[in-house]
C-alpha positions as CSV (number, residue, x, y, z in Angstrom):
1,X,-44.8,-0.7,54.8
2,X,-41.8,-2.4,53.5
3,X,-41.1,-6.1,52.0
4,X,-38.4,-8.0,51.3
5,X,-38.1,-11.2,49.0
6,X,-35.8,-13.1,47.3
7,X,-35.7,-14.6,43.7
8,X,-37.3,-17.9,43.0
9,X,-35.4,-20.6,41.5
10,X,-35.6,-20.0,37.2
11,X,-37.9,-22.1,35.8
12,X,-38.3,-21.6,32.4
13,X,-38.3,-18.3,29.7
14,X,-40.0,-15.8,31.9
15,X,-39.3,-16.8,36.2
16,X,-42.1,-15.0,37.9
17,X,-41.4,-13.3,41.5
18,X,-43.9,-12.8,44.3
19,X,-43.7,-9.5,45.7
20,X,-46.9,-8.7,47.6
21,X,-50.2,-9.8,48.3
22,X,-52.4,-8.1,46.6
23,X,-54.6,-6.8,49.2
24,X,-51.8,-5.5,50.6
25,X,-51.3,-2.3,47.7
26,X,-53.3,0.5,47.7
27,X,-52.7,4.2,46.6
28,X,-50.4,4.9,49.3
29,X,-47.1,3.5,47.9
30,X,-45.2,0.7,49.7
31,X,-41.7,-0.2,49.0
32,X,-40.6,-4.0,48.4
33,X,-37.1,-5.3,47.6
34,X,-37.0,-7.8,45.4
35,X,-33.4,-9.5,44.5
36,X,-31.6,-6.8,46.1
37,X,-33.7,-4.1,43.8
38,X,-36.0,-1.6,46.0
39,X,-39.1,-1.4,44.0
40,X,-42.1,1.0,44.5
41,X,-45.5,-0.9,44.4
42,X,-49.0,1.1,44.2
43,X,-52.4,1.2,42.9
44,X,-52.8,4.4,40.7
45,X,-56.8,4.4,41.6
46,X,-58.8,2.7,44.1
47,X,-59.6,0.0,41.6
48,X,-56.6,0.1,39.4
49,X,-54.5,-2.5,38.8
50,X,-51.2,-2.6,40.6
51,X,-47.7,-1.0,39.0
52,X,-44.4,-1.3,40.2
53,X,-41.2,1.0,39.5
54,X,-38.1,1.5,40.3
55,X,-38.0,3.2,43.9
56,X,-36.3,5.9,42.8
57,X,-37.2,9.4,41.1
58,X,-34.9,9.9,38.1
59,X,-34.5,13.5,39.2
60,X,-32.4,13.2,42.9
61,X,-33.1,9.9,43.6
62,X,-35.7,10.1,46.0
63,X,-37.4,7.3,46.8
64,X,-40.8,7.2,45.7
65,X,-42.2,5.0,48.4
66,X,-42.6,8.4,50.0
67,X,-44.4,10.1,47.4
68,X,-47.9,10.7,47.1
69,X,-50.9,9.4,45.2
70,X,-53.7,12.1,43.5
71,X,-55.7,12.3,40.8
72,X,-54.1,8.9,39.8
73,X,-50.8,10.8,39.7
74,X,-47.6,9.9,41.8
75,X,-46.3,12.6,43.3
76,X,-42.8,13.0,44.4
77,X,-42.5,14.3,47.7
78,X,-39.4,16.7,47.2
79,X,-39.9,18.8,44.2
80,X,-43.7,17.5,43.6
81,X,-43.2,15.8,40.0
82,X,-45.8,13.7,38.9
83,X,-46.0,10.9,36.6
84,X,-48.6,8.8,35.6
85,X,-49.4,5.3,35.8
86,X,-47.2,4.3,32.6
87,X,-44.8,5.7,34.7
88,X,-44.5,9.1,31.8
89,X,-43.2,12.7,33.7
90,X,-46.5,14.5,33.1
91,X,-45.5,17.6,35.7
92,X,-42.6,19.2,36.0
93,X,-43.4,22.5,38.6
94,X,-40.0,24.3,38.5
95,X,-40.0,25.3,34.5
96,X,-42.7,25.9,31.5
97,X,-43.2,23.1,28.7
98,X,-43.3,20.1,28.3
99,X,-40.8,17.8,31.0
100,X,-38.0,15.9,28.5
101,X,-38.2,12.0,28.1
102,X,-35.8,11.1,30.3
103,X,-37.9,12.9,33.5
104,X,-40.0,9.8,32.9
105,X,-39.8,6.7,35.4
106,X,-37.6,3.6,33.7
107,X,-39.4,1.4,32.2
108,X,-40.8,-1.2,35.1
109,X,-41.1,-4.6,35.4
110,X,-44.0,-6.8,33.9
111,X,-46.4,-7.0,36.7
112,X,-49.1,-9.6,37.1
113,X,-51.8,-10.9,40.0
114,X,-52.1,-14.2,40.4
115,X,-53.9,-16.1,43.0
116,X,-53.9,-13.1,45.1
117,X,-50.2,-12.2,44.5
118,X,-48.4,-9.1,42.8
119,X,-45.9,-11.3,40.8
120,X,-43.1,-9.2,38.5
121,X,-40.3,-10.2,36.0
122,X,-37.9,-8.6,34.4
123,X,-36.3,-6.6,37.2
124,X,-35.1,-3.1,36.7
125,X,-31.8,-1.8,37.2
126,X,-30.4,-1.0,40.6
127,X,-29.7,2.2,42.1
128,X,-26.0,4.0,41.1
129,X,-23.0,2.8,42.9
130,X,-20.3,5.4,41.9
131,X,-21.4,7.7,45.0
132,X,-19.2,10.0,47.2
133,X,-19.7,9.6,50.0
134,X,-19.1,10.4,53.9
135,X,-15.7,8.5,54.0
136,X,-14.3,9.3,50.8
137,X,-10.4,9.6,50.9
138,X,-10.3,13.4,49.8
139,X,-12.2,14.4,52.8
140,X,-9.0,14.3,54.7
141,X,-7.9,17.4,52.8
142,X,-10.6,19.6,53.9
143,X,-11.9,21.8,57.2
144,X,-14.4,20.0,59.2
145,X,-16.6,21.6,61.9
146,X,-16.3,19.8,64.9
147,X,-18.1,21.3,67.6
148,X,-19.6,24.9,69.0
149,X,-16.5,26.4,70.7
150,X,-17.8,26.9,74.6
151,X,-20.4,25.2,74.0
152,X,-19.7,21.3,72.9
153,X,-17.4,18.6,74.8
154,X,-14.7,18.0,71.9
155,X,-12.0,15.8,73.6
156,X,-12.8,13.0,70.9
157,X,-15.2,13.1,67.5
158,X,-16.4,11.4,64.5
159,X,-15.1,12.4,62.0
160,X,-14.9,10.4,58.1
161,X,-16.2,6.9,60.2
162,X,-12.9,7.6,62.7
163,X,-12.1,9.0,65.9
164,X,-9.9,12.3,66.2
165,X,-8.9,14.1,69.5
166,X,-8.9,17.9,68.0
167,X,-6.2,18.7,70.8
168,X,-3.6,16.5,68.5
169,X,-4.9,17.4,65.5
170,X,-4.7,20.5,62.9
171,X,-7.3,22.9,64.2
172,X,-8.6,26.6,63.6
173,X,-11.8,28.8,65.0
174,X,-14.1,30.4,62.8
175,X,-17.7,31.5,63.6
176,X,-17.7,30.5,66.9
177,X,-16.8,26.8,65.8
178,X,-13.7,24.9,65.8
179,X,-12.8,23.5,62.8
180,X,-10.4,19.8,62.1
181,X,-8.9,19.2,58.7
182,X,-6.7,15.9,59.0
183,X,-4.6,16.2,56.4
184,X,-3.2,19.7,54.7
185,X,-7.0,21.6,53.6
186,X,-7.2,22.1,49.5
187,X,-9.7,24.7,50.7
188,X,-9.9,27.7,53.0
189,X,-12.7,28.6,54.9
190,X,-14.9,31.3,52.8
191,X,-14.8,35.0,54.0
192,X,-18.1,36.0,54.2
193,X,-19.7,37.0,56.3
194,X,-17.4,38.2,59.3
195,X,-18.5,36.5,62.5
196,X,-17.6,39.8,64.6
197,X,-19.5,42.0,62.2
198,X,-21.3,44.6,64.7
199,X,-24.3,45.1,62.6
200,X,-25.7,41.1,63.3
201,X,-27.1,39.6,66.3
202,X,-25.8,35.9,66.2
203,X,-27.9,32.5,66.8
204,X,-27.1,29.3,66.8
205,X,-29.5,26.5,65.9
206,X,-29.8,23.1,68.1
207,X,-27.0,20.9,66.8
208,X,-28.9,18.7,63.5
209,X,-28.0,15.2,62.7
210,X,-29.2,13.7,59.1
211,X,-28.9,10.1,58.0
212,X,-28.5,11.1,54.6
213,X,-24.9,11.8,53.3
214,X,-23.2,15.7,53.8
215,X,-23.4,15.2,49.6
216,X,-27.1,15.1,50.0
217,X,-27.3,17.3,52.9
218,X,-25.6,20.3,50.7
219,X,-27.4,19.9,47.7
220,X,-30.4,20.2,49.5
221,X,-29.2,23.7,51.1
222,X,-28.9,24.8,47.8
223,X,-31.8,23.7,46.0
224,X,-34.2,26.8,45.2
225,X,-36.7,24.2,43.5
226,X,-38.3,21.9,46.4
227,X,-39.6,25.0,48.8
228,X,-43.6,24.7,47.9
229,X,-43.2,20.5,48.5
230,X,-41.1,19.7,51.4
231,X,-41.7,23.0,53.3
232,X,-45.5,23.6,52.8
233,X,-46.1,24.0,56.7
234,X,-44.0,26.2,57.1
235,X,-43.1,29.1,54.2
236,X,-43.4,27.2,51.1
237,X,-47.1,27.2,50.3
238,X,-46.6,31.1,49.1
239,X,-43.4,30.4,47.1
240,X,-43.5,30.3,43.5
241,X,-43.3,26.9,41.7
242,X,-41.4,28.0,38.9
243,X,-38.4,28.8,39.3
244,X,-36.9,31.5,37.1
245,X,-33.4,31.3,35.3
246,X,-30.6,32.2,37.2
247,X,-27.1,32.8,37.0
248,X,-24.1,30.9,38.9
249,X,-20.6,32.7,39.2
250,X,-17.5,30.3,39.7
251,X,-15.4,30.7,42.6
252,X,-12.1,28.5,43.5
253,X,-13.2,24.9,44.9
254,X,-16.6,26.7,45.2
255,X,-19.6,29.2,43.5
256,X,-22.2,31.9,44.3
257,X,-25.1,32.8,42.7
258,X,-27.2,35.8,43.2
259,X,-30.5,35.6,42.9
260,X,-33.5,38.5,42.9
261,X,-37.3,36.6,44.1
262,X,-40.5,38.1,45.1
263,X,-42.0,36.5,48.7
264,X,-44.7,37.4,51.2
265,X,-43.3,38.9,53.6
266,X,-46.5,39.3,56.5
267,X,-43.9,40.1,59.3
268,X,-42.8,43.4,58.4
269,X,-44.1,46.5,60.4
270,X,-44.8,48.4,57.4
271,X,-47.4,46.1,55.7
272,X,-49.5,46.2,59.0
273,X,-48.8,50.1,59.1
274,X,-49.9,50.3,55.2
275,X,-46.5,51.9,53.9
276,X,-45.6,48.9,52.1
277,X,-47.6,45.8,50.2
278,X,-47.1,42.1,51.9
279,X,-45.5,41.2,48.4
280,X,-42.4,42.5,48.3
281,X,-38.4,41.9,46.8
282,X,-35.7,39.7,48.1
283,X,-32.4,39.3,47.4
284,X,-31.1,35.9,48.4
285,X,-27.2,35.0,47.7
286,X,-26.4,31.8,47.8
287,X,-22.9,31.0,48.8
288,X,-20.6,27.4,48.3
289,X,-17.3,26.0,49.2
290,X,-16.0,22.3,49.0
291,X,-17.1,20.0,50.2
292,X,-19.9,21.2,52.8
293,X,-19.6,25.0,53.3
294,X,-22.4,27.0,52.7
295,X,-24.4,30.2,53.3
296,X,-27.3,32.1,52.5
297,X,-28.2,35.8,52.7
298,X,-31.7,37.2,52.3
299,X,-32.1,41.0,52.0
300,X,-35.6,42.0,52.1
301,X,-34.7,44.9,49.5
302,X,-38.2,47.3,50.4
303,X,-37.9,46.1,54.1
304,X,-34.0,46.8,54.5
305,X,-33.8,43.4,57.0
306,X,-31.1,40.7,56.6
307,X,-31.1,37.3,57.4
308,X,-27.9,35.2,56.8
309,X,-27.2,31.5,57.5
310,X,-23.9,29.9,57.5
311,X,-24.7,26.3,57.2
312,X,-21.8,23.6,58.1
313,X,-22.0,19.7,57.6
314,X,-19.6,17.6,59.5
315,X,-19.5,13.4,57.8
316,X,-19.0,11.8,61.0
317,X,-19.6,8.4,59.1
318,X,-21.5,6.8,56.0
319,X,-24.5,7.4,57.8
320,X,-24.5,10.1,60.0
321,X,-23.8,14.1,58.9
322,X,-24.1,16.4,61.9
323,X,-25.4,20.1,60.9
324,X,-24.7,23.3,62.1
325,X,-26.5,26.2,61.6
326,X,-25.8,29.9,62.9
327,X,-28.2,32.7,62.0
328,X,-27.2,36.2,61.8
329,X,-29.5,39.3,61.7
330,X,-30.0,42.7,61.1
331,X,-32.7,45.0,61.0
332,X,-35.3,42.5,61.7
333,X,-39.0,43.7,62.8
334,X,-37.5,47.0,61.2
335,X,-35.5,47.0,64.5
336,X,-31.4,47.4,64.0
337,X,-30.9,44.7,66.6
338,X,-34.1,42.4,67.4
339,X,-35.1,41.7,70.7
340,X,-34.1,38.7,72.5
341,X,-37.8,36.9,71.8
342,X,-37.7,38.1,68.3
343,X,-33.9,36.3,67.7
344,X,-35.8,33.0,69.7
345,X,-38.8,33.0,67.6
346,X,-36.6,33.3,64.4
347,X,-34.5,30.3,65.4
348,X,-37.4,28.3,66.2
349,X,-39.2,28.9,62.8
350,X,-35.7,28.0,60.6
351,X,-35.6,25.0,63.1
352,X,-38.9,24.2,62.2
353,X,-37.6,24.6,58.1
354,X,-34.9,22.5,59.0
355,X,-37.0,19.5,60.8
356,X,-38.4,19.4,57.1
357,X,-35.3,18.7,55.6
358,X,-34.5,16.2,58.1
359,X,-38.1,14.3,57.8
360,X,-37.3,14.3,53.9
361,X,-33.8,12.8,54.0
362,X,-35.2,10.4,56.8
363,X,-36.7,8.5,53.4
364,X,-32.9,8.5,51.7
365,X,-31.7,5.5,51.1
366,X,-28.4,5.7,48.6
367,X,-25.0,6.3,51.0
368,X,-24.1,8.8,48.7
369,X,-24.0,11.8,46.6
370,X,-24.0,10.7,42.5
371,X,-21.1,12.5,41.1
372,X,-21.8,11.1,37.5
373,X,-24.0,13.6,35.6
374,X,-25.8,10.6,33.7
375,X,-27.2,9.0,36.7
376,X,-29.7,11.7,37.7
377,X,-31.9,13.8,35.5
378,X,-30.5,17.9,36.0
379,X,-33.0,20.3,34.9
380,X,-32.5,24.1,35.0
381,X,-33.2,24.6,38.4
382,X,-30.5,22.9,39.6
383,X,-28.1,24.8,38.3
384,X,-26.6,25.7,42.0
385,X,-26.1,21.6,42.3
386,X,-24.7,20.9,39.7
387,X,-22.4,23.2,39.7
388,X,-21.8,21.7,43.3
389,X,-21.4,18.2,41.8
390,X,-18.6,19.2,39.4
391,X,-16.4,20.7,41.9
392,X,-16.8,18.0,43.8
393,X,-15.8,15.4,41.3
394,X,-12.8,17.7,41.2
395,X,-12.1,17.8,44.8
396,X,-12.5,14.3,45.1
397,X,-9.9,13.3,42.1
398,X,-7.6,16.0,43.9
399,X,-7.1,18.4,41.0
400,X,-5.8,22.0,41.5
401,X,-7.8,25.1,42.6
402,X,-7.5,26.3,38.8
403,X,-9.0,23.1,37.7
404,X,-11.8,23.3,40.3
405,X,-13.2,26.8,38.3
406,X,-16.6,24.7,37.3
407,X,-17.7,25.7,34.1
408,X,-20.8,26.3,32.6
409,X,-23.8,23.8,33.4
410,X,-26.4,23.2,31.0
411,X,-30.2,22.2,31.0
């Protein structure tokens, strides 16, 4: 349920402004907007009196009108932090101790009932403004993917909030898609993995679209922290909340980061023939170029299967990023080249993933990516976006490919 009001006229020291009625809150959090400000309203308990936030987790600005309510706990619905009714970061899944202050909510507004309305003052700050987004300039220097060769109708696209006819424009194939940069590309097209490489069976994934931003849509990609949360139905539930320290290798206008995890892993023939234990060792590489290149390879290192998926967004305006997603396999099912139903049942269960995404960034709101540091909260999991943010900010400000060499990101 949403609301919107607007500001009553000052009338004194403190001006008090209606937000809700009352019977109207409960634990399942609603989202108002009060002078422009998109607030988060909910009752802690059953009983409890109502509190209002900032819509907004400080961590990737999620908003927390789609979070959840237990043990008196809001629960943010992409990498499950909790914080109490104060408003105080009292969970933190993805590392050991304590959270630090700042993962706690911004101090609210005062909030008061009054003949059966949720009245506030003292408004908090709205969201960040500095954001890069889908029509930023620099996005003209880069490759964009503009359609499945032989399979799309690409005699006009969307492309930056334009139109571009790809026969006029620069163009180039790679992966089976063809690729648009409008003005001279800053950045090649990665190497890896070879599209013709005999060892894979190729796949594509239905074409995705996403409301939220290709910013938000990357950093997502890369994000090793949010699997048990916004995946649960599918894969997540047996991932590990806590993710371990890892290590990020710069690359020009892009990174890599290699990355050694232990997973369930109930499909492989030799756990139901007894040779090998359902727990066993992957290796997943992670793989990023600017602006919206990306791939992942998972080698199940006892099973000797690999998985890789190359992962392209395409900002066709400020609120539309089209996604596509091409899996290639080998040695799945402990079979050199899977059978036809095993490639379909694969793509259907990364669709599935992927439909999680999409229902997550669905609840977006900002038209964006936050390229200033300061205005989310970076923790050590997110090592891989950060790193993503800084060579952004450098693509975006159109420095060199020495320049765009990111640097070491802290806690």
């Amino acid at each position: 349920m949403a609301h919107s009001v607007t500001p009553r006229a000052q009338t004194g020291a403190m001006d008090w402004l209606p937000i809700a009625l009352d019977v109207d809150v409960s634990t399942r959090p609603m989202t108002v907007t009060a002078a422009g400000v998109p607030l988060v309203v909910v009752r802690p308990e059953p009983d409890a009196a109502p509190v209002v936030f900032a819509d907004r987790c400080p961590h990737r600005l999620v908003p927390l009108s789609a979070a959840t309510v237990e043990n008196g706990r809001l629960r943010c619905a992409y990498h499950g932090w909790e914080f109490d009714a104060s408003g105080a970061c009292v969970t933190l899944p993805s590392q050991e101790g304590a959270p630090p202050p700042r993962a706690s909510l911004p101090k609210g507004p005062r909030v008061r009932v009054r003949d059966g309305v949720v009245e506030i003052s003292d408004l908090p700050d709205n969201d960040p403004t500095d954001l890069f987004t889908n029509e930023d300039p620099s996005l003209l220097h880069a490759w964009h993917p503009v359609g499945i060769v032989g399979q799309d109708e690409m005699s006009e696209v969307q492309l930056l909030g334009r139109t571009y006819r790809p026969s006029e424009e620069r163009t180039r194939e790679r992966w089976g898609l063809l690729w648009l940069a409008p003005a001279e590309p800053r950045v090649e097209l990665f190497d890896d993995p070879d599209h013709d490489d005999a060892n894979y069976v190729g796949a594509w994934l239905e074409t995705a679209r996403s409301n939220a931003p290709a910013g938000v849509v990357a950093d997502n990609f890369l994000d090793v922290a949010h699997f048990p949360f916004v995946h649960a139905k599918t894969f997540g539930a047996a991932e590990e909340k806590l993710v371990e320290r890892y290590e990020v290798t710069d690359e020009p206008w892009g990174c890599r980061s290699v990355q050694d995890q232990w997973f369930d892993n109930p499909e492989d023939p030799g756990v139901a023939a007894g040779i090998r234990p359902i727990r066993q060792r992957r290796r997943a590489t992670y793989v990023y170029r600017a602006p919206f290149q990306l791939m992942l390879r998972l080698e199940e290192l006892d099973a000797g299967a690999v998985k890789t998926i190359l992962f392209f967004a395409r900002p066709e305006s400020l609120s539309s990023t089209r996604i596509y997603t091409k899996m290639l396999f080998h040695g799945i099912g402990g079979v050199a080249d899977p059978a036809p139903e095993v490639i379909r049942s694969e793509v259907a269960f990364e669709e599935a993933v992927l439909a999680e995404d999409l229902e997550l960034q669905r609840t977006q709101r900002l038209p964006g990516l936050p390229l200033r540091m300061r205005d989310e909260l970076h923790v050590r999991a997110d090592l891989l976006g950060v790193h993503m943010r800084r060579i952004l900010a450098k693509f975006h400000t159109g420095q060199s490919p020495a320049a765009a060499l990111g640097g070491q990101a802290g806690d």
